[in-house]
C-alpha positions in Angstrom: -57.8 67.7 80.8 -55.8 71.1 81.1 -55.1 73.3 78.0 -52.6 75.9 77.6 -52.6 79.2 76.0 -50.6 79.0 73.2 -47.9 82.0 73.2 -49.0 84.8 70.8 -46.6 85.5 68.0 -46.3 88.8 66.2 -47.4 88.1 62.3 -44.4 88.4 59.9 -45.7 91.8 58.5 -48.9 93.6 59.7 -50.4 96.3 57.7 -50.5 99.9 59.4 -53.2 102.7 58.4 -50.6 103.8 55.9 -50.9 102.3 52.4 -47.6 102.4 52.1 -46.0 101.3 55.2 -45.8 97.7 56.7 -44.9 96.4 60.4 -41.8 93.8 59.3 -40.7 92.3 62.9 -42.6 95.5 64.6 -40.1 97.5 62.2 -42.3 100.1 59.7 -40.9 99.4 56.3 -42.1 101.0 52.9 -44.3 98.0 51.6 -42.8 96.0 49.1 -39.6 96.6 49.7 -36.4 96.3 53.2 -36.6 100.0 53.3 -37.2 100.6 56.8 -39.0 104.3 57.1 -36.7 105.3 59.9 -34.0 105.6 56.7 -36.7 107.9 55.0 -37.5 109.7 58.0 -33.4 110.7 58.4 -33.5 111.6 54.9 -36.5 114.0 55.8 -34.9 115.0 58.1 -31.9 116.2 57.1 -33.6 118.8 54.5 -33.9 116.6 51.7 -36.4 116.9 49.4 -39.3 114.5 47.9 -37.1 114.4 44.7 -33.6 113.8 46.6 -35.4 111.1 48.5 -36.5 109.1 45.3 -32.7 110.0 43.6 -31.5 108.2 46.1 -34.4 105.5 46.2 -35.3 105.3 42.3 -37.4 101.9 42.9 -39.6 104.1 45.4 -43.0 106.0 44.1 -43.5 109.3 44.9 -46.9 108.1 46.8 -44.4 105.8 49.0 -42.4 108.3 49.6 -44.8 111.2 50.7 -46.9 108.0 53.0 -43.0 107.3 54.7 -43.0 110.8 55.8 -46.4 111.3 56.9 -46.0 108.1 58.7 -42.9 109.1 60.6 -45.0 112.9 61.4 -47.8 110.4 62.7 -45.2 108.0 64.5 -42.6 110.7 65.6 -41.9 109.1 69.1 -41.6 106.0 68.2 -39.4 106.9 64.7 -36.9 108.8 67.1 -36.4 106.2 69.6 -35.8 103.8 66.2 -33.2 106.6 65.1 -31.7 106.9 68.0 -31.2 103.2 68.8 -29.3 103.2 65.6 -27.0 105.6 65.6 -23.0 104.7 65.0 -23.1 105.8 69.4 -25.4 103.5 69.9 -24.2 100.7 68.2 -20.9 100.9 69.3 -22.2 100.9 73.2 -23.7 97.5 72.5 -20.8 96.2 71.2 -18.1 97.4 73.1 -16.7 98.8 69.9 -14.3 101.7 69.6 -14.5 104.6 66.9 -9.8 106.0 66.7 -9.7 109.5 65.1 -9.5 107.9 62.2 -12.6 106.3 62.2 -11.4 103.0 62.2 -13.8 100.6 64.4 -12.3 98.2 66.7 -14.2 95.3 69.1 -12.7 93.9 71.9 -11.0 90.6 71.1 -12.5 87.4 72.6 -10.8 84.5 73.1 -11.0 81.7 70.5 -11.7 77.9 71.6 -9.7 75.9 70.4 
Protein backbone atom coordinates (compact mmCIF):
# COMPACT_ATOMS: atom_id res chain seq x y z
CA UNK A 1 0.00 0.00 0.00
CA UNK A 2 1.26 3.64 -1.21
CA UNK A 3 0.82 6.71 1.17
CA UNK A 4 0.90 10.24 0.28
CA UNK A 5 2.39 13.22 1.86
CA UNK A 6 -0.18 15.17 3.01
CA UNK A 7 0.18 18.89 1.72
CA UNK A 8 1.62 21.17 4.51
CA UNK A 9 -0.62 24.02 5.57
CA UNK A 10 0.53 27.21 7.12
CA UNK A 11 -0.99 27.36 10.89
CA UNK A 12 -3.60 30.09 11.23
CA UNK A 13 -1.25 32.38 13.34
CA UNK A 14 2.43 31.37 14.23
CA UNK A 15 4.18 33.17 16.86
CA UNK A 16 7.42 35.34 15.72
CA UNK A 17 10.41 36.14 18.29
CA UNK A 18 8.45 39.32 18.94
CA UNK A 19 6.06 39.13 21.94
CA UNK A 20 4.01 41.25 20.39
CA UNK A 21 3.78 40.33 16.84
CA UNK A 22 1.94 37.22 15.27
CA UNK A 23 2.12 35.62 11.61
CA UNK A 24 -1.88 35.81 10.66
CA UNK A 25 -1.94 34.19 6.93
CA UNK A 26 2.12 34.85 6.77
CA UNK A 27 0.85 38.65 7.50
CA UNK A 28 2.75 40.10 10.97
CA UNK A 29 -0.10 41.51 13.00
CA UNK A 30 0.19 43.12 16.57
CA UNK A 31 -1.09 40.00 18.67
CA UNK A 32 -4.44 40.18 19.83
CA UNK A 33 -5.67 42.32 17.60
CA UNK A 34 -6.22 42.79 12.92
CA UNK A 35 -3.59 45.43 13.12
CA UNK A 36 -1.26 44.40 10.62
CA UNK A 37 2.36 46.01 11.61
CA UNK A 38 2.93 47.15 8.10
CA UNK A 39 0.11 50.00 9.28
CA UNK A 40 2.42 50.72 12.33
CA UNK A 41 5.51 50.60 10.39
CA UNK A 42 3.92 53.57 7.82
CA UNK A 43 2.98 55.38 10.88
CA UNK A 44 6.76 55.13 11.90
CA UNK A 45 7.51 55.99 9.20
CA UNK A 46 6.02 58.95 8.48
CA UNK A 47 7.64 60.81 11.66
CA UNK A 48 5.11 59.84 14.04
CA UNK A 49 5.74 59.42 17.40
CA UNK A 50 5.21 56.43 20.11
CA UNK A 51 2.38 58.74 21.48
CA UNK A 52 0.72 59.63 17.99
CA UNK A 53 0.90 56.03 17.20
CA UNK A 54 -1.19 54.94 20.32
CA UNK A 55 -3.62 58.33 19.71
CA UNK A 56 -4.43 56.92 16.81
CA UNK A 57 -4.47 53.15 18.14
CA UNK A 58 -5.84 53.75 21.93
CA UNK A 59 -6.51 49.80 22.37
CA UNK A 60 -2.68 49.33 21.66
CA UNK A 61 0.06 49.19 24.67
CA UNK A 62 2.91 51.09 24.51
CA UNK A 63 5.05 47.64 24.79
CA UNK A 64 2.95 46.65 21.43
CA UNK A 65 3.68 49.48 19.98
CA UNK A 66 7.59 49.92 20.52
CA UNK A 67 7.77 45.51 19.59
CA UNK A 68 5.71 46.75 15.96
CA UNK A 69 8.48 48.94 15.34
CA UNK A 70 11.35 46.99 16.34
CA UNK A 71 9.83 44.26 14.38
CA UNK A 72 9.48 46.16 11.18
CA UNK A 73 13.60 47.48 11.93
CA UNK A 74 14.21 43.59 12.16
CA UNK A 75 11.93 42.71 9.12
CA UNK A 76 12.66 45.92 7.01
CA UNK A 77 12.69 43.95 3.51
CA UNK A 78 10.06 42.11 3.92
CA UNK A 79 7.76 45.16 5.71
CA UNK A 80 8.64 47.31 2.38
CA UNK A 81 7.70 44.90 -0.08
CA UNK A 82 4.25 44.54 2.24
CA UNK A 83 4.03 48.41 1.92
CA UNK A 84 4.65 48.55 -1.35
CA UNK A 85 2.25 45.81 -2.47
CA UNK A 86 -0.29 48.00 -0.86
CA UNK A 87 -0.08 51.11 -2.04
CA UNK A 88 -3.32 53.00 -3.78
CA UNK A 89 -0.61 52.31 -7.34
CA UNK A 90 -0.50 49.12 -6.64
CA UNK A 91 -3.83 48.24 -6.05
CA UNK A 92 -5.21 49.92 -8.79
CA UNK A 93 -2.69 47.91 -11.24
CA UNK A 94 -4.32 44.75 -10.07
CA UNK A 95 -7.57 45.86 -10.71
CA UNK A 96 -7.46 47.73 -13.69
CA UNK A 97 -8.80 50.60 -11.70
CA UNK A 98 -8.42 54.26 -12.61
CA UNK A 99 -7.64 57.21 -10.03
CA UNK A 100 -9.63 61.02 -12.43
CA UNK A 101 -8.03 64.21 -10.93
CA UNK A 102 -10.57 64.10 -8.67
CA UNK A 103 -9.78 61.18 -7.12
CA UNK A 104 -12.69 59.29 -7.98
CA UNK A 105 -11.82 55.47 -8.58
CA UNK A 106 -13.35 53.80 -11.56
CA UNK A 107 -13.02 49.71 -12.63
CA UNK A 108 -13.58 48.66 -15.95
CA UNK A 109 -17.16 47.43 -16.43
CA UNK A 110 -17.72 43.70 -16.99
CA UNK A 111 -20.39 42.31 -18.52
CA UNK A 112 -23.37 41.00 -16.45
CA UNK A 113 -24.90 37.41 -17.27
CA UNK A 114 -27.97 37.44 -17.49
Amino acid sequence: MTTMALPQVEPAEQRTEHPHVIRVGGVPTLDGTRLPVRLVAQMYRAGDSVDDILHSYPHLSAAAVHDAISYYLDHRAELEEEIAAHRMEAALAQTGGQMDERGFITFPSTPVNG
